[in-house]
N, C-alpha and C positions, 0 to 999 in steps of 0.2 A: 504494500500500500504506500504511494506514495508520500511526500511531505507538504501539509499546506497550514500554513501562517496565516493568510488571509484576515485582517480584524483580529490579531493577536495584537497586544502591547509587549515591547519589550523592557523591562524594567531591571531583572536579574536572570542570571543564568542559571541557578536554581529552578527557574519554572521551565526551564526547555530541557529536552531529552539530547543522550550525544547522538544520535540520527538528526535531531533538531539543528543541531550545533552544525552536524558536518554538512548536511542540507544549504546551509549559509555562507559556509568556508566554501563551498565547490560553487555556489552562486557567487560570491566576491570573485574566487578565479572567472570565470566567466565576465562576468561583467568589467574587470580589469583588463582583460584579451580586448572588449570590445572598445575601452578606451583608448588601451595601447597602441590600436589600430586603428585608431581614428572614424568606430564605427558609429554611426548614431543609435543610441538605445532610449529616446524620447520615448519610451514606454507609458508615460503616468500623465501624458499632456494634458491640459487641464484640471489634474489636481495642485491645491496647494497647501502648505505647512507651514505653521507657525514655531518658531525658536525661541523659547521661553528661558532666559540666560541670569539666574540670581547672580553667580560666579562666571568670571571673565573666562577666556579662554582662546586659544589662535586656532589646534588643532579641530578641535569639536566643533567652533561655528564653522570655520570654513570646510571641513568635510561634509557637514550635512548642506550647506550650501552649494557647495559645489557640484553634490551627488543630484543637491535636488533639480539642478542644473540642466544636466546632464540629461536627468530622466523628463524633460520636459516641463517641470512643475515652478508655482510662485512660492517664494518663500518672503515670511516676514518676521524679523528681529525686532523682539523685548526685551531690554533689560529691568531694572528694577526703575528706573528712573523715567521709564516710556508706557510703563501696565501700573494698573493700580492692585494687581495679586497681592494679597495680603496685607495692603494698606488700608484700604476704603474697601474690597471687593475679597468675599471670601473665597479659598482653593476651590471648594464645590461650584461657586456659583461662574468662577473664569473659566470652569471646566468645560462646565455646560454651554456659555459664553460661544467658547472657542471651538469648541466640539461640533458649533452649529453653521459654523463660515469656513472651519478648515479641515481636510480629510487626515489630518495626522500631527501631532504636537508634541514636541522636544522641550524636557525639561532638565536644565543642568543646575544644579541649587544646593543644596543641603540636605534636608533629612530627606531619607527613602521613603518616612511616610507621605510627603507630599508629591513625591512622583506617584505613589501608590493609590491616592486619593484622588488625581488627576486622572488614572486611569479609570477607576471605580465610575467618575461621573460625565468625563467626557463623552463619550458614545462612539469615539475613533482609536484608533493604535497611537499609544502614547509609547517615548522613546525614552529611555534613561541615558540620559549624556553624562552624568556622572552625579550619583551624592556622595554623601561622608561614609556610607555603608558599602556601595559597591560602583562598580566601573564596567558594564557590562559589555559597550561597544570596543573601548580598549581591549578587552580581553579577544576579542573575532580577530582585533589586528597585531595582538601578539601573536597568537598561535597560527596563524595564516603566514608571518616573519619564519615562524619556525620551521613550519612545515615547507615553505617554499625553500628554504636551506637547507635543512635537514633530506628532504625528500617523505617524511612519514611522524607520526604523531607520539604514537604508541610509543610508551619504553624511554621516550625519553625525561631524562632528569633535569626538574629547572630548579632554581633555587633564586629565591629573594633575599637580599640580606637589605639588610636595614628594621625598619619602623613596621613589622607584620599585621601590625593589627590594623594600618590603613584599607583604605579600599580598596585600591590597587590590588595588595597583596589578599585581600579578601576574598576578589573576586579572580586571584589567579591560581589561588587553594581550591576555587569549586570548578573553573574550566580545568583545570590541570585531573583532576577527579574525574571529570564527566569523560575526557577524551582519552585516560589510560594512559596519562602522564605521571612520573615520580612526583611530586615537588616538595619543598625543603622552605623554609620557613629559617632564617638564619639572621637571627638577634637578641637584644636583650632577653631575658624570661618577661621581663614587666612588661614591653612590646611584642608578646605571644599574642597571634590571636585569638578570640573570643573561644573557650573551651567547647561552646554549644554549635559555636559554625564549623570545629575541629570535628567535634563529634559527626555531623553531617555529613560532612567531607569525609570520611574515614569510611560511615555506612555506603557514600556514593560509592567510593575507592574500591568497597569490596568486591564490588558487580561488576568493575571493568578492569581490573587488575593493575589500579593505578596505587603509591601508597605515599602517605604521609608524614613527613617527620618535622619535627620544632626540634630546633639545636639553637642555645649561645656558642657553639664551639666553629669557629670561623674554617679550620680545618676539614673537619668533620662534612659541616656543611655544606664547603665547595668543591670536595674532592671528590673529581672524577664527574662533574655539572658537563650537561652540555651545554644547559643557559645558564649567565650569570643575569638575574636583574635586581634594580636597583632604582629607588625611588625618593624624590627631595625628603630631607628630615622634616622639614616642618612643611604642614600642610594647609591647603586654603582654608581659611577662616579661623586657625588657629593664631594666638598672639606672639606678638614678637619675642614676647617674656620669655616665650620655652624655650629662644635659640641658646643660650648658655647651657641647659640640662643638655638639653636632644642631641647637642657637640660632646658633651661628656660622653652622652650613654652611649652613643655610635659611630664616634672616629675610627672604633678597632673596626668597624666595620663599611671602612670606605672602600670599593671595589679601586682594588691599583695593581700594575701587575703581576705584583706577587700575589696576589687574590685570583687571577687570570691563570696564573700557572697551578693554579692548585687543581683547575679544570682539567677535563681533554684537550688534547692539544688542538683540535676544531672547536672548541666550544668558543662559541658567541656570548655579546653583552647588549643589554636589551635596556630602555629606561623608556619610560613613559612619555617623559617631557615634558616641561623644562626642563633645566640641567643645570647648576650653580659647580660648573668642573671648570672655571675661568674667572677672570676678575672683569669678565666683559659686560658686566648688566651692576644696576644700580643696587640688587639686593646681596650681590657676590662683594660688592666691593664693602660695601658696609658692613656686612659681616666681618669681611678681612678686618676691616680697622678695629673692629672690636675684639676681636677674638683670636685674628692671626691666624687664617686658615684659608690661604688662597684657593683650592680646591675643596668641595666640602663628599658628596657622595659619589662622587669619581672621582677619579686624576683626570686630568685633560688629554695625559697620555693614549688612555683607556680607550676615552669618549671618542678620541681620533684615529683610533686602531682602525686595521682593514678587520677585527673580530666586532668591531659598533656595526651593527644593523638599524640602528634606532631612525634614522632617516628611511631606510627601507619599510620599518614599523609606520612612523609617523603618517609615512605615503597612504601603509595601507588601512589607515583607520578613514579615507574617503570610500574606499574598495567595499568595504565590509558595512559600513554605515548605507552604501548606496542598496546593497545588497539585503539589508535591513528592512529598507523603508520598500525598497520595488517587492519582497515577498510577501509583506504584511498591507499595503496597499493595492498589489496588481486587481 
């Protein structure tokens, strides 16, 4: 039986099956041939989307813009300072709102109850671009980096070092699960992820022969990785305050290449993006003056390697977003 999305929301990867997952990953290839080759896939003309943006972002608006592009459609950008969401107009009621002029709604923000409740009332495929809980589009264009390197899913070992209990790393503990990936969770114990989303992960892991490990030990962790990734210490909407702790608890865990060489000697490095591994942005340099740490969760050696795919990544989070929105709207 085949696979169909059609009027699915995508919110977390939790709610889809790994046929679900690979259904997506083999439509992003497809749909990326047809870019690559300058083919027209105006498939959705005459629908359009709305980009609902609490949190800023380069990759995630412009991929879904691009994609919606692409596929023929209008798109239109809100951020907090152009919608009245949660000001004067409650989640329910812009759902409904928006639900009633536009055939699909993206929401990038903060808590996942409010992508969640956006979905509940809208009455269209609503899209999670990213909360503080999970990262669900990122994760299509990590594992689509890999697989396109690699050649195959299965069996292979990734590992996070840093800050595990972000979302990133949240949502790369349940794709890494669903698709019969190792993965490794490699940081402080206090930055373990949530025990209850471990436990989940673990019951996923059993059915596909994927398995789970939490390690502080940086060795441990990276030895013998095909992926290394890695993610800013501090996260959107957290305060500045925590840069002094979050430097403390995770410089041993800066991916550099002695961290590289603990790998195989193919293994890649993967980072979501941004990247504070140079003193070339206003938030790298300030840190430096305070703290004295011109590179913070990479070296710039790393990030500059011919082992970085992360521009390859970053590509294909248009790929996988397009891929998104054309199976749950076609």
């Amino acid at each position: 039986m085949g696979v169909n999305l059609l009027g699915r929301s995508f919110l977390k990867l939790l709610d889809f099956s790994s046929a679900e997952i690979r259904y997506l990953l083999d439509l992003s290839k497809e749909l990326k041939k047809l870019k690559m080759t300058h083919t027209p896939h105006d498939h959705l003309k005459g629908k359009n989307i709305v980009l609902l943006f609490e949190k800023t972002s380069t990759r995630t608006r412009c991929s879904f813009e691009v994609a919606a592009m692409d596929l023929g459609m209008g798109s239109t950008f809100l951020d907090p300072a152009s919608s009245q969401m949660g000001h004067k107009e409650s989640i329910e009621d812009t759902a409904r709102v928006l639900g009633r002029m536009y055939d699909g709604i993206e929401y990038r923000g903060f808590s996942q109850e409010i992508v969640e409740k956006l979905a509940k009332y809208a009455g269209v495929p609503v899209w999670n671009g990213l909360t503080n809980e999970f990262h669900p589009t990122q994760m299509l264009a990590d594992v689509l980096t890999v697989e396109e390197h690699f050649g195959h899913l299965k069996g292979i070992k990734l590992t996070f070092v840093g800050d595990a209990r972000n979302n990133v790393a949240n949502s790369l503990m349940i794709v890494c699960a669903k698709m019969g990936m190792h993965f490794t969770a490699c940081g402080p114990k206090d930055l373990f992820p949530s025990a209850d989303l471990v436990k989940t992960a673990e019951a996923i892991a059993k059915e596909t022969g994927a398995t789970i490990t939490l390690t502080d030990d940086v060795e441990k962790g990276c030895k013998n990785a095909d992926v290394l990734y890695t993610d800013i210490w501090v996260s959107m909407g957290e305060p500045d305050s925590v840069w002094e702790s979050r430097i403390k608890l995770l410089s041993k865990y800066q991916v550099n290449k002695k961290m590289m060489a603990l790998a195989n000697h193919n293994a890649i490095f993967l980072h979501c993006l941004p990247s504070f591994h140079d003193l070339n942005t206003k938030v790298g340099r300030e840190v430096n003056e305070k703290f004295g740490i011109p590179e913070m969760e990479v070296t710039n050696e790393v990030f500059e390697s011919v082992q970085s795919k992360v521009f390859d990544q970053a590509e294909n989070r248009m790929h996988t977003i397009k891929a998104v929105m054309y199976a749950t709207l076609k």
